[in-house]
N, C-alpha and C positions, 0 to 999 in steps of 0.2 A: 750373658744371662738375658731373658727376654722377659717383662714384667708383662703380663696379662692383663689386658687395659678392660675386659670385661667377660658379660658372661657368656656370653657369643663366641667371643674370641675363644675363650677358656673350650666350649665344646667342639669348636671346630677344633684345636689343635690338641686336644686327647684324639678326635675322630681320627684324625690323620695320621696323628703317631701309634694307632690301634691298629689302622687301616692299611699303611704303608710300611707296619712294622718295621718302624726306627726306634733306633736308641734314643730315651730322654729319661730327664728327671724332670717331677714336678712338686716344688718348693712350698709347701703353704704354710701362712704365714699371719701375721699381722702387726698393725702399724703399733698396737698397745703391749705386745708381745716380750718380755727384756729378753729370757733365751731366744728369741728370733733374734732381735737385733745384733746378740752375743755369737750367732753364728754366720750372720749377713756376709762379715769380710772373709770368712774359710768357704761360703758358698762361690764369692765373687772369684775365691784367687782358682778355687776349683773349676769354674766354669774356664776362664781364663785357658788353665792348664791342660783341659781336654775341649778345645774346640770342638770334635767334632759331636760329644755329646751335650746337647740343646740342654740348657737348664729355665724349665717357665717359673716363675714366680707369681704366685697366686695369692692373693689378699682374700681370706677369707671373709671377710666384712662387703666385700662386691657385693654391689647388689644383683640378686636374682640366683646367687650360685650354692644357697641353703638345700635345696632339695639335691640340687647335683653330688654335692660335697657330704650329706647325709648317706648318700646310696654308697660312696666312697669309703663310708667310714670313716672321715676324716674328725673326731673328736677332740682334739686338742693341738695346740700347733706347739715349735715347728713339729710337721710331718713331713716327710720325704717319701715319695716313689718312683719306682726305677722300672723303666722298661726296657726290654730288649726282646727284638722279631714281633713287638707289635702287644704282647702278654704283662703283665706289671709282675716283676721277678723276686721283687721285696720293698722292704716298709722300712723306715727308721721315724719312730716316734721320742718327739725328743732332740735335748741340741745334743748330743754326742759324734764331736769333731771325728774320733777316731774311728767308729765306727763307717762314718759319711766318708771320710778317704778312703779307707779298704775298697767300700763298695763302687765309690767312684773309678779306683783304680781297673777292680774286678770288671767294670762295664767296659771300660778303657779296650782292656785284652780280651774282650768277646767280637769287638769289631771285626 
């Protein structure tokens, strides 16, 4: 898992994974969050389990990343998004473990 140290960081690596059409997930999140926190160890052991798909972890309280994260839609955490060939393929809003494996899997076998 790669935490997103700002709001710089954050648009440069959507740009690239938009750009370069890679697989990712991006994790948003927050430190006051309890379902965040309640999903943290199923995001960690996930990433873990598929290398090769990058998972960002985005603190929505960053500063600077309010407008970015408005155009995103991003209204409440956790939020998850999944991309694949570069497109965002789906959403899970929400800690829903079982869900986030599926799709994790599903990204897995599109590689």
């Amino acid at each position: 898992m790669v935490v997103v140290g700002s709001a710089d960081s954050f648009n440069s690596i959507l740009s690239k994974v938009q750009d370069e059409k890679l697989p990712a997930v991006f994790y948003y999140t927050a430190v006051w969050c309890g379902p965040c926190r309640a999903m943290a160890p199923l995001v960690s052991k996930l990433s873990s389990q598929y290398p090769k798909i990058p998972v960002y972890k985005v603190d929505i309280d960053m500063e600077g990343l309010g407008n970015k994260l408005h155009g995103l839609n991003i209204c409440s955490v956790p939020t998850f998004h999944f991309y694949h060939k570069g497109q965002k393929i789906g959403e899970i809003v929400g800690a829903d473990a079982k869900k986030l494996e599926v799709v994790m899997e599903s990204l897995h076998k599109q590689q």
